[in-house]
C-alpha positions in Angstrom: 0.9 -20.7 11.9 0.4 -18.8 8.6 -0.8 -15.5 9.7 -1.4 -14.0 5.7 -5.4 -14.1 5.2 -7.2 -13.5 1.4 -10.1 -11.7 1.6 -12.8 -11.2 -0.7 -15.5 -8.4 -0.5 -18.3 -7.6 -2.5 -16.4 -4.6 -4.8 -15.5 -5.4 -8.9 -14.8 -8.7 -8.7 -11.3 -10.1 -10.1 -10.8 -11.3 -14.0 -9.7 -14.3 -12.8 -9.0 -16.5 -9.9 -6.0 -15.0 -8.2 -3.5 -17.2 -6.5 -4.3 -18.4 -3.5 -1.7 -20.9 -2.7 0.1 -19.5 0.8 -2.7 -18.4 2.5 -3.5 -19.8 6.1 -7.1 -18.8 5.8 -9.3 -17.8 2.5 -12.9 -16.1 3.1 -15.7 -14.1 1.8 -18.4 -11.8 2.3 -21.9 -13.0 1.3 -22.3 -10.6 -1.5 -18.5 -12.1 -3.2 -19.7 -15.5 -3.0 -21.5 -15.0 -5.7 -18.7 -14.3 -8.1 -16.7 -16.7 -6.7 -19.3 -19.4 -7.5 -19.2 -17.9 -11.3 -15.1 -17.7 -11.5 -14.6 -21.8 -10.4 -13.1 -20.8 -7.1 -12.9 -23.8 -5.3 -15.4 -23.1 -2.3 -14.1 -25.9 0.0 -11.0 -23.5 0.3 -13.2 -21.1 2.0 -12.8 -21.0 5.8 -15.5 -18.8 6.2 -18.7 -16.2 4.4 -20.0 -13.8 6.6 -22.8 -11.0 6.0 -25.9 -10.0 7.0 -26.9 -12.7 4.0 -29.2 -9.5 2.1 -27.7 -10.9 -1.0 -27.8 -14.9 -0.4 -29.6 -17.1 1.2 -26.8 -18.0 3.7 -26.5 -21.4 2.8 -24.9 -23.8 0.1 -25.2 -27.8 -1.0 -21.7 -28.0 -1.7 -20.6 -26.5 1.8 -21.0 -26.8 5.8 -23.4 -24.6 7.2 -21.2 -23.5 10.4 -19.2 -22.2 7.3 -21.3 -19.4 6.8 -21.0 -16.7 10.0 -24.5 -14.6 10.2 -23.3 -10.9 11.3 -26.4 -9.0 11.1 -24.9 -5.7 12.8 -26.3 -3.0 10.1 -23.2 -0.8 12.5 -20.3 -2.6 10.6 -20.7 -3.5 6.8 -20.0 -6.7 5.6 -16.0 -6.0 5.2 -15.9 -4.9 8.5 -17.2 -7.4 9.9 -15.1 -9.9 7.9 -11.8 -8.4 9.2 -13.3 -8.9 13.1 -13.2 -12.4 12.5 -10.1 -12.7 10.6 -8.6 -10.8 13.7 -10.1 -13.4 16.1 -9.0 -16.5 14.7 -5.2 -14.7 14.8 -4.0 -13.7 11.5 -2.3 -10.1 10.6 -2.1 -9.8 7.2 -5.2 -9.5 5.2 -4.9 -9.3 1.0 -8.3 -8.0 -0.1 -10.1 -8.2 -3.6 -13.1 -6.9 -4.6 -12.4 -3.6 -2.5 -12.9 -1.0 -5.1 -15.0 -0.4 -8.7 -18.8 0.1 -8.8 -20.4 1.9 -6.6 -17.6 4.6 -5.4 -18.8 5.3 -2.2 -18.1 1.4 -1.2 -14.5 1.9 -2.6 -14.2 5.4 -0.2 -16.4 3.0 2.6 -13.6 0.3 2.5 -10.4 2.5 2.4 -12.4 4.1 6.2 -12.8 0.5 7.3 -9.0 -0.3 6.4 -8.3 3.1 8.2 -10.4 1.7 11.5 -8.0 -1.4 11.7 -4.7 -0.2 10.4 -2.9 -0.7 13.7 -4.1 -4.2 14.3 -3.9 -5.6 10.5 -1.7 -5.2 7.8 -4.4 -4.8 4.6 -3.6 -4.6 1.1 -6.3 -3.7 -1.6 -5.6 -5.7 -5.1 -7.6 -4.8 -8.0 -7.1 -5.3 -11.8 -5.0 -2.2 -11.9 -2.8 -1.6 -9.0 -2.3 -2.9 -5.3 -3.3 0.2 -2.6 -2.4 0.4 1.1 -1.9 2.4 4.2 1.8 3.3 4.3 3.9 2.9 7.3 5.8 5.4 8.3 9.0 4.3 6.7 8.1 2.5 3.5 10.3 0.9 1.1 8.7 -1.0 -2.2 11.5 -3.2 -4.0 10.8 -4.1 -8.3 9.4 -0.9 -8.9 11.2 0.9 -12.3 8.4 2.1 -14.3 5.4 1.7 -12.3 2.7 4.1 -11.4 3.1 5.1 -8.0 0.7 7.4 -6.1 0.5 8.9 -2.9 -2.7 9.9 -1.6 -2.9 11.4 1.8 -6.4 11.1 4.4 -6.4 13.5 4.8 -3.0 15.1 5.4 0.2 13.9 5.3 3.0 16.0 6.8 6.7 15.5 6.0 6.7 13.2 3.0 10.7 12.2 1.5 10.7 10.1 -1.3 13.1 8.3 -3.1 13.2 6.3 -6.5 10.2 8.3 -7.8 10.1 11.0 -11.0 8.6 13.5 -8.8 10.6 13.5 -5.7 9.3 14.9 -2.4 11.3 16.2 -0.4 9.9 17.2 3.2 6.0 18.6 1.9 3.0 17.8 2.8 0.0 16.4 0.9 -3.6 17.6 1.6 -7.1 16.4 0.2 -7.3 20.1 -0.3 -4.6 21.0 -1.7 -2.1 19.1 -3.1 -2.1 15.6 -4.0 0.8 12.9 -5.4 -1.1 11.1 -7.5 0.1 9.6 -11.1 3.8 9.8 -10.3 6.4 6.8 -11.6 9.6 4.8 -10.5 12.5 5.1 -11.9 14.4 3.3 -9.6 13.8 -0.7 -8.7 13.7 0.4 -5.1 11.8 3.5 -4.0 11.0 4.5 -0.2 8.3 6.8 1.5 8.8 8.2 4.6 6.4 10.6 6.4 6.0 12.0 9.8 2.4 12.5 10.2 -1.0 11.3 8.9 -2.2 9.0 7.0 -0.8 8.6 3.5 -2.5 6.0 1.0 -0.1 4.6 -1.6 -1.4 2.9 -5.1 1.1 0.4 -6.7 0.6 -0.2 -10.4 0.8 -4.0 -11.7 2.6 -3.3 -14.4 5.5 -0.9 -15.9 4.2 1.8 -17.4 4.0 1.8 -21.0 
């Protein structure tokens, strides 16, 4: 079985149709099946839409109606509730898009929901800048010379070594309130994190730096 789930969630949605080739299941929240419609995504791909439906009517003529999962728990949001059932059916590895943009405090909402399933999923945030994730403990990123790297710690991060980076750390700690890595580049092809405690967010920029 291919355990590697795409996600998408009702955030900025992408330019363009990202490739979706690989996956062992494809879904979406109620609210991103509206841009998916608009892009040309291919909605038989979708295994699933789940929501409370607040922003569709729950239904489609072009797709099964056991395709589209009411979860009307006003507990959970929508992307919450997304991952339960991607956990269910088996599957570990969740790309998401859609996660961030707009309305901030969904972007701060989602990064708490990735937080809540951290241990049981392997999530990764893609968005038209950068790919973001919870960093294990010992993290090593390959391809990376010139890319913006930043590490963003929720809230504290004890212990940090890096290597590969411009900025090097080399046994400190990050803090929401007072000291943050954020805008920090490669160098190096291959750079590694590793920390000892908390939870450190790292962004990945798409693209060298320019």
């Amino acid at each position: 079985m291919n355990d590697k789930a795409l996600l998408f969630i009702n955030g900025v949605p992408p330019s363009t149709i990202p490739n979706f080739e690989g996956y062992g299941l494809i879904a979406c929240s109620d609210g991103a099946f509206h841009y998916l419609k608009k892009l040309g995504f291919p909605l038989k791909k979708l295994a699933f839409i789940s929501g409370d439906f607040d922003s569709h009517s729950g239904t489609d003529e072009s797709l099964a109606q056991d395709k589209f999962i009411y979860t009307p728990d006003q507990d959970k949001t929508d992307f919450h509730k997304s991952l339960e059932i991607i956990l269910y059916r088996g599957y570990k590895t969740v790309d998401v898009y859609g996660g961030s943009g707009g309305e901030m405090d969904h972007f701060l909402g989602n990064l708490h929901t990735a937080l809540a399933f951290k241990d049981a999923l392997d999530i990764t945030f893609y968005d038209e800048f950068s790919r973001y994730f919870f960093a294990p403990k010992n993290l090593v990123l390959t391809e990376m010379k010139g890319r913006l790297v930043s590490l963003f710690p929720v809230s504290v991060a004890s212990n940090i070594k890096t290597e590969g980076l411009n900025w090097e750390l080399n046994g400190e700690d990050l803090s929401v309130d007072k000291r943050i890595g954020t805008r920090n580049f490669a160098l190096k092809d291959k750079v590694s994190v590793q920390f000892s405690g908390g939870e450190l967010v790292v962004f990945v920029g798409h693209q060298p730096m320019g």
